[in-house]
PLY file of the C-alpha trace (Angstrom):
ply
format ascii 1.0
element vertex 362
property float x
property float y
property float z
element edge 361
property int vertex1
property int vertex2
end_header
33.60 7.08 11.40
30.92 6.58 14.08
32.12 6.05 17.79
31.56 2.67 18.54
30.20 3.44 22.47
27.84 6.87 21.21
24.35 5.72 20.63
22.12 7.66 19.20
24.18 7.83 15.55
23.22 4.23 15.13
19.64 4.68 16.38
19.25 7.35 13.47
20.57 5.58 11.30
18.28 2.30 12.23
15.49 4.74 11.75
16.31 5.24 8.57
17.25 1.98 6.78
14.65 0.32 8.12
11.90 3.06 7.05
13.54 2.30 3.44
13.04 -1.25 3.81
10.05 -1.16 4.79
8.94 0.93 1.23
11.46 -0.95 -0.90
11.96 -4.51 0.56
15.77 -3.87 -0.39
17.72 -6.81 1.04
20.63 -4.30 1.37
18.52 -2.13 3.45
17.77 -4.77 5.53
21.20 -5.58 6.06
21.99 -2.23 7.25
18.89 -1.83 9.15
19.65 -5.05 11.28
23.41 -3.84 11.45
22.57 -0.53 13.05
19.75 -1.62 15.32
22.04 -4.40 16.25
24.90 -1.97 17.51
22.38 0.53 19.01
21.12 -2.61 21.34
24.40 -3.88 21.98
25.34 -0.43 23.46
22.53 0.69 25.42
18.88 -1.60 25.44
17.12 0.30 28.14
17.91 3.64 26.43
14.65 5.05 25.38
15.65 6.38 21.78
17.27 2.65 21.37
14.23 1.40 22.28
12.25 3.90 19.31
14.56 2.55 17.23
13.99 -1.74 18.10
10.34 -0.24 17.87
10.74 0.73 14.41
12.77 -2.48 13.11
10.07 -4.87 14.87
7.14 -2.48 13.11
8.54 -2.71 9.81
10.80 -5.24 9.47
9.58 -8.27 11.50
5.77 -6.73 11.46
5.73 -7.70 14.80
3.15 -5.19 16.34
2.49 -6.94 20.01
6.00 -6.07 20.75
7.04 -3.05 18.55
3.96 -1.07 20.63
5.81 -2.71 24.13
8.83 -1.06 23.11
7.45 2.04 21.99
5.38 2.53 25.23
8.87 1.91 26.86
10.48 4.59 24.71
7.44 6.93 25.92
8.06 6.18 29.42
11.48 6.89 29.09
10.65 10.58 27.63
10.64 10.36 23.80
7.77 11.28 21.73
6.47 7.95 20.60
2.70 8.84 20.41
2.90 8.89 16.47
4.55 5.16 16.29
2.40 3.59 18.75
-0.71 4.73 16.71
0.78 2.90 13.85
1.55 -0.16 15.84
-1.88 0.21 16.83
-3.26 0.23 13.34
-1.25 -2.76 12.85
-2.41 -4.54 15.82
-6.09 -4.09 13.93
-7.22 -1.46 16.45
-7.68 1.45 13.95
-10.05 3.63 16.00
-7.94 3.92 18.90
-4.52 4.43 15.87
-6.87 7.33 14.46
-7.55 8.70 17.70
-4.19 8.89 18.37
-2.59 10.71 15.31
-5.71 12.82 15.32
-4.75 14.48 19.01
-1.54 14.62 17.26
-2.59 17.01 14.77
-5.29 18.92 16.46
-3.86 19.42 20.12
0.15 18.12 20.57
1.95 18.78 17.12
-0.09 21.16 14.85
1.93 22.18 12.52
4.00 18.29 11.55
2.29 18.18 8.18
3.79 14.77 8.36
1.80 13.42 10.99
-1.94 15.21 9.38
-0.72 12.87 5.98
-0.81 9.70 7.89
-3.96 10.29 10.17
-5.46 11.37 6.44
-4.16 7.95 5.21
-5.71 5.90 8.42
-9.04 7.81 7.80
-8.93 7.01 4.08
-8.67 3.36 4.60
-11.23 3.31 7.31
-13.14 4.78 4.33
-13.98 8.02 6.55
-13.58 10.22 3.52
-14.71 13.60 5.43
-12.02 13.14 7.87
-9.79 12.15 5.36
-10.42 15.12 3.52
-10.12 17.12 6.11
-6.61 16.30 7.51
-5.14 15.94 3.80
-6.15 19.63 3.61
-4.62 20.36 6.97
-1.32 18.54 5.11
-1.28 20.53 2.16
-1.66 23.86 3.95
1.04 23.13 6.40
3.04 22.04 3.15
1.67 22.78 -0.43
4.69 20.77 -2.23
3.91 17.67 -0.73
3.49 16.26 -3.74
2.44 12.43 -1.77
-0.33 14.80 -0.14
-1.87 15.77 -3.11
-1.77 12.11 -4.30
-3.56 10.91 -1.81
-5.98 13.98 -2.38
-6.53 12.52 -6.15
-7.19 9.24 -4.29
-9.58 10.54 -2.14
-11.43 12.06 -4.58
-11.51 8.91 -6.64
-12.52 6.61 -3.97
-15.19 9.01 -2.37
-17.13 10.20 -5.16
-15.23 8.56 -8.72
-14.90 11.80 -10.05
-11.90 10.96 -12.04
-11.45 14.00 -14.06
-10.99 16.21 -10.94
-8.43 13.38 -9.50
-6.54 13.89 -12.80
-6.13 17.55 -12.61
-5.22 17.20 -8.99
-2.09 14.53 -10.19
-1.17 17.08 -13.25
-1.29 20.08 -10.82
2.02 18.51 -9.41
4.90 19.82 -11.12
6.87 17.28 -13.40
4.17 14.60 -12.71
4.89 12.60 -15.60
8.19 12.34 -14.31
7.87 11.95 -10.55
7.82 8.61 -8.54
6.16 5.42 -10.17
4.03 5.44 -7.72
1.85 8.51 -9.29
2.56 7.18 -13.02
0.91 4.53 -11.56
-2.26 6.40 -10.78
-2.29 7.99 -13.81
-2.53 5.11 -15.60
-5.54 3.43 -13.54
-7.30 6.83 -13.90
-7.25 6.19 -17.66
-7.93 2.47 -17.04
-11.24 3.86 -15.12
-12.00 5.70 -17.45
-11.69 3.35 -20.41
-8.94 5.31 -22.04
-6.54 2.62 -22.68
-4.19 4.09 -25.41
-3.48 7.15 -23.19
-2.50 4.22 -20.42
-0.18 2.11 -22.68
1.54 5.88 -23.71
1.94 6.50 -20.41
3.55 3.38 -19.41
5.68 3.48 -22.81
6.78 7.34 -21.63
8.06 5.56 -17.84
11.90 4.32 -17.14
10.59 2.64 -14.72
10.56 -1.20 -14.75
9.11 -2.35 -11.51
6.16 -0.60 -10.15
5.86 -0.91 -6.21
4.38 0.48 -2.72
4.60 -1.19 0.22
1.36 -3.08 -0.42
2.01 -4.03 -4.25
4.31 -5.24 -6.77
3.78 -5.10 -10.18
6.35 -5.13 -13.23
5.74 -3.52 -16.19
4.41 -6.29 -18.20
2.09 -7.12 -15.44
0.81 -3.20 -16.23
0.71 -3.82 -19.87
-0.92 -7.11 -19.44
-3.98 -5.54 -17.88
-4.42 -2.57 -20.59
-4.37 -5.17 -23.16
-6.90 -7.93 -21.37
-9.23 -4.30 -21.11
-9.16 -3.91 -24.76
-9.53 -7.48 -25.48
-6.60 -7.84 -27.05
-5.63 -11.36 -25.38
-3.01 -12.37 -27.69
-1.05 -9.34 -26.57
-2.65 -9.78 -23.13
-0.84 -13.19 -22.98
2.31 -12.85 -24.12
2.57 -9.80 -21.68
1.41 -12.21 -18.87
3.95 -14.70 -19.65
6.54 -12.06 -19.55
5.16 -10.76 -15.87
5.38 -14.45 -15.08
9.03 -15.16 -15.72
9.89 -11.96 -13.49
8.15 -12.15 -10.77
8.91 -16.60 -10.82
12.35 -14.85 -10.23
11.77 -12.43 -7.70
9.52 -14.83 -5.75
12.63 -16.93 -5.72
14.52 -14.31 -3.68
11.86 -13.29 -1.76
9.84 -16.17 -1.03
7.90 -14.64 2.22
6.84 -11.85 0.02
2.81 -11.76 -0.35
2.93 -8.88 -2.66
4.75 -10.84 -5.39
2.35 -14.25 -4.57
-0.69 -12.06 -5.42
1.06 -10.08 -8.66
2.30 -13.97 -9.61
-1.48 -15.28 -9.09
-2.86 -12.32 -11.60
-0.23 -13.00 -14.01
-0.75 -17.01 -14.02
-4.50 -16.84 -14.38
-4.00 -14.31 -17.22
-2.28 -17.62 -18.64
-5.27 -20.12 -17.75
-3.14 -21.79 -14.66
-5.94 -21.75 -12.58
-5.15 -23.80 -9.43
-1.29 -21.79 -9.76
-3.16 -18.28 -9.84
-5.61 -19.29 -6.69
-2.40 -21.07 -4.88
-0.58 -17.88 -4.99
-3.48 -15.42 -4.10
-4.38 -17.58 -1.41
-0.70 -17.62 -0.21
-0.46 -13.83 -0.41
-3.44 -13.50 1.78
-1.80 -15.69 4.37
1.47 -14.62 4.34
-0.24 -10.55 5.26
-2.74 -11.50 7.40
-0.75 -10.51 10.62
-0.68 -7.15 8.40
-2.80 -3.74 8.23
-1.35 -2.19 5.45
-0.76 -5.66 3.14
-3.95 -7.49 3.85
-6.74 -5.91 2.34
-5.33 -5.49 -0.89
-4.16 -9.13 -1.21
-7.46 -9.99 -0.70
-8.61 -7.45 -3.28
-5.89 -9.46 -5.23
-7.21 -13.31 -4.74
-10.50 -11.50 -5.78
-8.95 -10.44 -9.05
-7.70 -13.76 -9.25
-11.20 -15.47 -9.08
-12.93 -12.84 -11.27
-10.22 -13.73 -14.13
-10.97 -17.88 -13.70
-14.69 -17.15 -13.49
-15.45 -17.82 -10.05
-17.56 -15.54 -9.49
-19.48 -16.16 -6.60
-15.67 -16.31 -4.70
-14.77 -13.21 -5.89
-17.39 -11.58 -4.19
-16.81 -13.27 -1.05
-13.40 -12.06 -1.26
-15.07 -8.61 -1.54
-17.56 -8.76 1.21
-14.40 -9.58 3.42
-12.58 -6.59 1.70
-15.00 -4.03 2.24
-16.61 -5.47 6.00
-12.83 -3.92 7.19
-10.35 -1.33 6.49
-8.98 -1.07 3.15
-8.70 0.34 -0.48
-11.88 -0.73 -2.41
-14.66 1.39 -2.37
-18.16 1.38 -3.99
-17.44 4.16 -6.17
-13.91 2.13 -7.40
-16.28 -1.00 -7.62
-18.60 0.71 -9.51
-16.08 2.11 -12.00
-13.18 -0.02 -12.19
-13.48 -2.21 -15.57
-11.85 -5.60 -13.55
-15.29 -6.45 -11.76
-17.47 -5.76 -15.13
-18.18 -9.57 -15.12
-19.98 -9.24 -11.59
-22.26 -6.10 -12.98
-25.42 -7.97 -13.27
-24.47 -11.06 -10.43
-27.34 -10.40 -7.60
-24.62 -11.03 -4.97
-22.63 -8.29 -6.41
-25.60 -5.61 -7.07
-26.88 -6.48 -3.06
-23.05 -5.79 -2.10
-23.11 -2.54 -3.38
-25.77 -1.29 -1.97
-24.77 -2.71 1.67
-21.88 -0.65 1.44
-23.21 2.00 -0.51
0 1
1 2
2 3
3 4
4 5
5 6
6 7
7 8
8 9
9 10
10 11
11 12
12 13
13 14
14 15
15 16
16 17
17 18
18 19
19 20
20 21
21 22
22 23
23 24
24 25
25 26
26 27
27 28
28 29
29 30
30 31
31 32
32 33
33 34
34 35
35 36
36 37
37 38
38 39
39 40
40 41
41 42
42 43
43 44
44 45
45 46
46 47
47 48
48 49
49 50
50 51
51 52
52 53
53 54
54 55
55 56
56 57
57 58
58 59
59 60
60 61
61 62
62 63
63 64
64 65
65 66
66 67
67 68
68 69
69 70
70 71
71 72
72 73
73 74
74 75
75 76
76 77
77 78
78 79
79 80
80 81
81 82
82 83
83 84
84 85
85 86
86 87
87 88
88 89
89 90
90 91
91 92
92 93
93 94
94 95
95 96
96 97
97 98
98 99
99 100
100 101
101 102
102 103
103 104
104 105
105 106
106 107
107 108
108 109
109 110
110 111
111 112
112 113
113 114
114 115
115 116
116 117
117 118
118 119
119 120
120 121
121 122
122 123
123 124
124 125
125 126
126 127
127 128
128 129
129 130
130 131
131 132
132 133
133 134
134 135
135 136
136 137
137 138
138 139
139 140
140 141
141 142
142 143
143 144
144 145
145 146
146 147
147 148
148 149
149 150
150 151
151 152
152 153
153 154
154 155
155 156
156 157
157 158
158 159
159 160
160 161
161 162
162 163
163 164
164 165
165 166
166 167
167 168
168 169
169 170
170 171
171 172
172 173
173 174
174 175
175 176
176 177
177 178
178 179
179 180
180 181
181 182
182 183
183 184
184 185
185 186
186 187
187 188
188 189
189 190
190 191
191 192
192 193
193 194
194 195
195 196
196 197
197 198
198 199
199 200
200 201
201 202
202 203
203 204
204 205
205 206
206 207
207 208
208 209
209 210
210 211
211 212
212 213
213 214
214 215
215 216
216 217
217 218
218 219
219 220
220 221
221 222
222 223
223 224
224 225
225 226
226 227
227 228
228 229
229 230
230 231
231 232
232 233
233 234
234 235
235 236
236 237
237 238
238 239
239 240
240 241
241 242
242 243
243 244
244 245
245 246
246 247
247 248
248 249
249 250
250 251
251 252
252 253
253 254
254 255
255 256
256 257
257 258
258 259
259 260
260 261
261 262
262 263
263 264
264 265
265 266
266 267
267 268
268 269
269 270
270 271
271 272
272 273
273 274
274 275
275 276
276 277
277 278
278 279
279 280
280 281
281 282
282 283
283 284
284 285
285 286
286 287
287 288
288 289
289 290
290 291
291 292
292 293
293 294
294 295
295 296
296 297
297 298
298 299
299 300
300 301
301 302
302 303
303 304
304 305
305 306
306 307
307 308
308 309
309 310
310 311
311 312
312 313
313 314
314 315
315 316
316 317
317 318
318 319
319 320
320 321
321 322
322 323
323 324
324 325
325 326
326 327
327 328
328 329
329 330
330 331
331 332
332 333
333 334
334 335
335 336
336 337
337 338
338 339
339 340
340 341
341 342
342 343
343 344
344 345
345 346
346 347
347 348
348 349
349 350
350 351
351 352
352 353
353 354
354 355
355 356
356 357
357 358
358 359
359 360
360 361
């Protein structure tokens, strides 16, 4: 058992729930999150690694960034190295220049050799669509630790986003050992590699091949069906295409019920309903979803990726590409080369709007 008056025990342990909330949205994660941060606070506020740890909750639980970078700049005061969370809280505050110059002295000047910290600047760099720098510090990753096998992901990402060159992102995921039975997270890629590259049997064999169930990062949320849904809607198979909607539908109706704040599951619910023909349900939800993230970095570009989805899917065109121009004017996912390849925004190919957006962001 823990003693009840020693500190740092439950300031570790905060650490760590509420990192694994943050990537699962596990309401018993929560629970022990709030329970050890709690304690920690009760015992000792003003103690510096207490507050690293209210930091953390108020970063990733409560996604409360004015206040998780006040106590993190307390926690550096106080003589703990918080230089790598208050770039993050940074991020999340939406200055990203000043988060990338942060994590980037990190790497090159006060921690060298955290392979850790060269990952996230190479994430930060990625979504600020600075794919040299990206590059660069992903490398930096992978030679301080060659089985980082969420370093060579993003690699494959990289790769995909910068230049489209999907069969070299491919090899990169397969060069991981076990891929096809690693996280869902690189399934995941695997299948929207073959869904670039029109190769939809090998997707719906790879999703047949997965245990998995529920496919989710910490900015999406999509059940299987949902997955299935697509692949069939890309062959024009709607019948199939439907039914697997409906079935996406029912689940994530359920799990919106539980988590009701959740903007991931409004925007997987909006895809799912307009793959029914509920129109004004599909743009509710998307619209929902980007409200619900727009206090949040990591969550708001791709739910406004999602509402674009959404629009594409009940022909509304010209709002889908507003929904772009907002996407790609700020940090986030989509690129030109993704644009250009990814099947979803084939009905925009020869909208002027679209063509002239390309080529702005080209």
């Amino acid at each position: 058992t823990l003693d009840p008056t020693f500190v740092l025990p439950y300031t570790r342990l905060g650490h760590i729930h509420c990192q694994r909330y943050f990537n699962t949205r596990s309401e018993q994660r929560l629970a022990l999150c709030e329970n050890a941060v709690n304690r920690a606070v009760s015992i000792d506020p003003d103690h510096p690694e207490v507050r690293l740890a209210h930091g953390k909750y108020l970063l990733w639980v409560q996604r409360d960034h004015e206040q998780a970078l006040s106590e993190f700049e307390r926690a550096q005061q106080g003589g703990v190295d918080a230089k790598y969370f208050i770039a993050l809280a940074e991020w999340g505050r939406g200055n990203p220049e000043r988060a990338v110059t942060i994590l980037s002295e990190l790497c090159d000047t006060y921690d060298p050799r955290n392979g850790g910290v060269c990952r996230s600047a190479c994430t930060l760099y990625l979504r600020l669509r600075d794919y040299s720098e990206a590059d660069r510090y992903c490398d930096r990753n992978i030679a301080l630790l060659p089985n980082d096998i969420d370093a060579l992901a993003v690699k494959a990402e990289i790769v995909v986003r910068r230049s489209g060159d999907i069969e070299e992102a491919r090899r990169l995921l397969h060069s991981i050992p076990g891929v096809i039975n690693s996280s869902s997270g690189r399934i995941l890629q695997l299948v929207f590699l073959d869904l670039l590259d029109s190769r939809y049997n090998e997707a719906l064999n790879m999703l047949a091949s997965s245990s998995a169930t529920l496919y989710q990062s910490i900015t999406s949320y999509e059940p299987k069906p949902l997955l299935y849904a697509k692949v069939y809607a890309l062959m024009d198979s709607m019948q199939m295409a439907r039914a697997c909607y409906d079935s996406a539908s029912a689940v994530l109706e359920a799990d919106l019920a539980k988590w009701p704040e959740d903007g991931r599951i409004h925007s997987a619910l909006g895809i799912a309903y307009a793959g029914v023909g509920r129109r004004d349900d599909a743009v509710r939800h998307g619209k929902r979803a980007v409200k619900l993230s727009m206090a949040s970095r990591y969550l708001g570009p791709r739910t406004v990726a999602a509402l674009a989805e959404i629009y594409v899917m009940v022909n509304e065109h010209d709002a889908a590409i507003d929904q772009l121009e907002k996407h790609l004017s700020a940090p986030g996912e989509l690129s030109v080369s993704l644009l250009r390849l990814d099947p979803t925004w084939d009905p925009l190919r020869d909208h002027p709007r679209f063509q002239a957006l390309l080529a702005k962001y080209e």
